[in-house]
C-alpha positions as CSV (number, residue, x, y, z in Angstrom):
1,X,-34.8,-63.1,-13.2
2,X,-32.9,-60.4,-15.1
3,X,-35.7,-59.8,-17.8
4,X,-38.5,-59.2,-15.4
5,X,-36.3,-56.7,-13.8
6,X,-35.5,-55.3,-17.2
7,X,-39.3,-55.1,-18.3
8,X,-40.9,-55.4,-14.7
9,X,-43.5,-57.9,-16.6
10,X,-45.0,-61.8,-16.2
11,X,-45.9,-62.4,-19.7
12,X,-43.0,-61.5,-22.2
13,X,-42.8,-61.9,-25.8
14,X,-39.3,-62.5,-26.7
15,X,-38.1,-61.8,-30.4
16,X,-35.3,-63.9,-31.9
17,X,-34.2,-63.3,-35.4
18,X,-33.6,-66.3,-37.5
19,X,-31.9,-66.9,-41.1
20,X,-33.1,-69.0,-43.3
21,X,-31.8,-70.1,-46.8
22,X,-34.2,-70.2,-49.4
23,X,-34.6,-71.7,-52.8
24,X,-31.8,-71.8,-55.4
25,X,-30.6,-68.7,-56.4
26,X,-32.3,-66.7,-53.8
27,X,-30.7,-65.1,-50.7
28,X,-31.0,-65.8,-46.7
29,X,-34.4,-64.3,-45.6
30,X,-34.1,-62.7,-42.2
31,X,-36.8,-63.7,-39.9
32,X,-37.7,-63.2,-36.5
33,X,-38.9,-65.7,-34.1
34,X,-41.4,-65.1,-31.4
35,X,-41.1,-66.6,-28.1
36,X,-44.0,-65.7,-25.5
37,X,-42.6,-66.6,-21.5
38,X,-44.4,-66.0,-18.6
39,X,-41.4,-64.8,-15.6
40,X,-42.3,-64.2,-12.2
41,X,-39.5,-62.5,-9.8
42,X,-39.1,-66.2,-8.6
43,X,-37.9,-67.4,-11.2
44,X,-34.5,-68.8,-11.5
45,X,-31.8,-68.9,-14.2
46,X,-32.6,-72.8,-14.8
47,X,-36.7,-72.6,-15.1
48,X,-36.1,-69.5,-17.7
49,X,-33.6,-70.9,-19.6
50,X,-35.6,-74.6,-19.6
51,X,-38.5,-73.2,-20.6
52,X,-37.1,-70.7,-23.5
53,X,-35.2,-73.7,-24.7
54,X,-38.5,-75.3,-25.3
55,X,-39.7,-72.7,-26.6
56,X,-36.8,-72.1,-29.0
57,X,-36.7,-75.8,-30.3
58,X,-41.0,-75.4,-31.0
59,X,-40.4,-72.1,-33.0
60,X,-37.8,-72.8,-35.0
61,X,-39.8,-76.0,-36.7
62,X,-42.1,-72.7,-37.6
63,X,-40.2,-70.5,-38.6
64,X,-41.4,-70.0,-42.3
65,X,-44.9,-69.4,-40.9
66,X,-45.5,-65.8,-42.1
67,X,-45.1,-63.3,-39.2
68,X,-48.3,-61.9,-39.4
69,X,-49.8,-65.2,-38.1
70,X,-47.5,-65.7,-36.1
71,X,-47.9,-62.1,-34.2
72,X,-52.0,-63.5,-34.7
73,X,-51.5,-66.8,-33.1
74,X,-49.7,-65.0,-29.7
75,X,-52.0,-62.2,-29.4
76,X,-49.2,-59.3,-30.1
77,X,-50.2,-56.4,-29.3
78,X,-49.8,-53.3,-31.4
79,X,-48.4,-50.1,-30.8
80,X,-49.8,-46.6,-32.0
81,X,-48.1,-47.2,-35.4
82,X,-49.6,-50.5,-35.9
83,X,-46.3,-52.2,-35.7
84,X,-46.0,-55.7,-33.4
85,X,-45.1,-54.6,-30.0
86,X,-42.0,-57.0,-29.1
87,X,-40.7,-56.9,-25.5
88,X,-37.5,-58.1,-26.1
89,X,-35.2,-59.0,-29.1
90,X,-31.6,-60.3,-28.6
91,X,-29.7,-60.3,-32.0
92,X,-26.0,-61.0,-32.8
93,X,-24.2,-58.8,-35.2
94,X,-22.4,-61.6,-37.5
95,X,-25.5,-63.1,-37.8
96,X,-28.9,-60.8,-37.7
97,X,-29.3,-57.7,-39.8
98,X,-31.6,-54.9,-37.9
99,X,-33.7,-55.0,-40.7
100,X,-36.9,-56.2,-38.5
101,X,-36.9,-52.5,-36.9
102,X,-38.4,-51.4,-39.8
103,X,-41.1,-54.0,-39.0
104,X,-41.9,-53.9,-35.3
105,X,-41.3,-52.1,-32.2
106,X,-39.5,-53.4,-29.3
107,X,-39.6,-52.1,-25.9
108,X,-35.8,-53.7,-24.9
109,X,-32.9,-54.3,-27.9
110,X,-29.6,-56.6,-26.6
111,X,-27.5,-56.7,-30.3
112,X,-24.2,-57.9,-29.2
113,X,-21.3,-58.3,-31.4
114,X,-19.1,-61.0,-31.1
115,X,-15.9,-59.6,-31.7
């Protein structure tokens, strides 16, 4: 599997920022999403991407839990800054601001553009 290569690890927490709207008269809240994934270098294409599909579809009916409980709930760990430690976080550019930088650290960063 391409991500185990990438981070050469078996457990991977897997960032995925999500926009919400909120009430009237507010703006679209960034989030991000956490998706924890355990990879092997037997895994295939098909097991990853079933498995982070179910992931996917479990988050997102949480994704207005606050992100500190959220970073609680899957054991994040921190780095020396005291920011989450995220493995990876895949972002699109029409969609995601980088904001969540400012708030966590990432080891691996795929922003694509669409264009």
């Amino acid at each position: 599997c391409l991500l185990y290569k990438y981070t050469d690890r078996t457990s991977l927490i897997l960032g995925i920022p999500t926009v919400s709207k909120q009430k009237a008269g507010q703006s679209a809240v960034n989030n991000i999403v956490l998706l924890k994934n355990t990879l092997s270098n037997e895994s295939t294409f098909k097991t990853v991407f079933g498995q982070l599909k179910e992931a996917v579809n479990d988050s997102l009916k949480n994704q207005n839990l606050p992100f500190r409980k959220m970073v609680r709930h899957l054991s994040v760990q921190y780095n020396d800054k005291h920011m989450p430690l995220i493995h990876t976080v895949v972002s699109l550019n029409e969609i995601h601001s980088l904001q969540f930088k400012e708030d966590t650290a990432t080891d691996t960063l795929f922003h694509f553009d669409l264009e």
